[in-house]
C-alpha positions as CSV (number, residue, x, y, z in Angstrom):
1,X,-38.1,-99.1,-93.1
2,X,-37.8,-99.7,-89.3
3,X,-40.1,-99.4,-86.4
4,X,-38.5,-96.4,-85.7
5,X,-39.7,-95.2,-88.5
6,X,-42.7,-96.6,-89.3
7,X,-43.6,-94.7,-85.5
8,X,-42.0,-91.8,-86.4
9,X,-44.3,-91.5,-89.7
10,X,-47.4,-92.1,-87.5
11,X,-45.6,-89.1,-85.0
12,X,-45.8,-86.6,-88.3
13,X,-48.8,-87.4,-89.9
14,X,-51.2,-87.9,-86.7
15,X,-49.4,-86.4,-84.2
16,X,-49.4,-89.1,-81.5
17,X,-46.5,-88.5,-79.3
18,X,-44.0,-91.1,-80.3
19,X,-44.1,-93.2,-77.4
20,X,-47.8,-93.7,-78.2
21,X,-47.0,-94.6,-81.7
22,X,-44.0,-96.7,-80.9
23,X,-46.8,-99.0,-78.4
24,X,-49.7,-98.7,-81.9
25,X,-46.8,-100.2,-84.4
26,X,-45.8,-103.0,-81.1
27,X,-49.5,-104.0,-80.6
28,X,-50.4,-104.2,-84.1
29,X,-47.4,-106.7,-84.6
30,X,-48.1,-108.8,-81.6
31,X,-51.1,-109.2,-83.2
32,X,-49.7,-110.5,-86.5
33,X,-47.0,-112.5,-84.9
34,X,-49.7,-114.2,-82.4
35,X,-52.2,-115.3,-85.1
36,X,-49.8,-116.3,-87.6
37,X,-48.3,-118.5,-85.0
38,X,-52.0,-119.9,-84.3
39,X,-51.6,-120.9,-87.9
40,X,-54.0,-118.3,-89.2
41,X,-53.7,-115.8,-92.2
42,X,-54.0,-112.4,-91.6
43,X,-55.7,-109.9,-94.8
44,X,-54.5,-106.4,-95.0
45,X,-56.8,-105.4,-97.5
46,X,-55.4,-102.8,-99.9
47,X,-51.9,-104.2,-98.7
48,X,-51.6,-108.4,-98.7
49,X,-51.8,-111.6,-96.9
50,X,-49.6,-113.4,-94.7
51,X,-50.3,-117.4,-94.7
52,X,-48.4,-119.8,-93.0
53,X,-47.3,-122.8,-95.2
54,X,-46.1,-126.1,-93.8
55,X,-43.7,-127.9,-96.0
56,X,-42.3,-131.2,-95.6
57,X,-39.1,-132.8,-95.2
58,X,-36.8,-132.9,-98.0
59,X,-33.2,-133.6,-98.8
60,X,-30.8,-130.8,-99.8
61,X,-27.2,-130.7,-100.7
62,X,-24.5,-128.8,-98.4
63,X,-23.0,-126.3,-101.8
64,X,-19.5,-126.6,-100.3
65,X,-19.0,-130.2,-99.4
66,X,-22.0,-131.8,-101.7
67,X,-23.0,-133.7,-98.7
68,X,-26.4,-135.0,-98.3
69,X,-28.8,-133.7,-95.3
70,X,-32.1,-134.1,-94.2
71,X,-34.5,-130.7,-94.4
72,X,-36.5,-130.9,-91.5
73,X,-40.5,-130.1,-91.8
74,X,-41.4,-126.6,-90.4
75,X,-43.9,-123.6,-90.8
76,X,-43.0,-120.6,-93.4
77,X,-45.4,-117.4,-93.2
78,X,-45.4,-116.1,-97.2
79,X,-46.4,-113.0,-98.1
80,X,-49.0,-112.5,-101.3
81,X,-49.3,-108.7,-101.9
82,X,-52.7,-107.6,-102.7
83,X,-53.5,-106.0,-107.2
84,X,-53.1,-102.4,-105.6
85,X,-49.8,-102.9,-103.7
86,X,-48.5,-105.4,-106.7
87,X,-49.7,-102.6,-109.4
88,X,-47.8,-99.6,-107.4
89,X,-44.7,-101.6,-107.2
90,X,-44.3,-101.8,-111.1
């Protein structure tokens, strides 16, 4: 699913014009994407939680060549789903 048509759902079910929708599904991803990058967690209760998870450096393998190379640290956002969204996708 898009952004298309995540505003396009919001379009039938609400009726918002879609331009209005298009900004809602913008804003409330800004908002995700600005405090996950503070290095918050957001909740979506009923749906999950995003964390951000620093891992360290490590050394992996190039598959092709088996060459050595140095992983370098960064910041991965996971996703947990919540019991409700984890028991509706079984």
């Amino acid at each position: 699913m898009t952004r298309a048509d995540l505003a396009q759902e919001i379009f039938e079910r609400v009726g918002l014009p879609k331009k209005e929708a298009h900004e809602i599904i913008e804003l409330i991803l800004k908002t995700i994407i600005d405090t996950l990058s503070e290095g918050e967690s957001v909740k979506i209760s009923g749906f999950g939680t995003f964390t951000v998870r620093k891992k360290t450096p490590r050394i992996g393998r190039n598959p092709r060549t088996g060459q050595e190379i140095e992983i370098t640290a960064r910041r991965v956002v996971t996703f947990r789903p919540s019991n409700l969204l984890d028991a509706k996708a079984k």
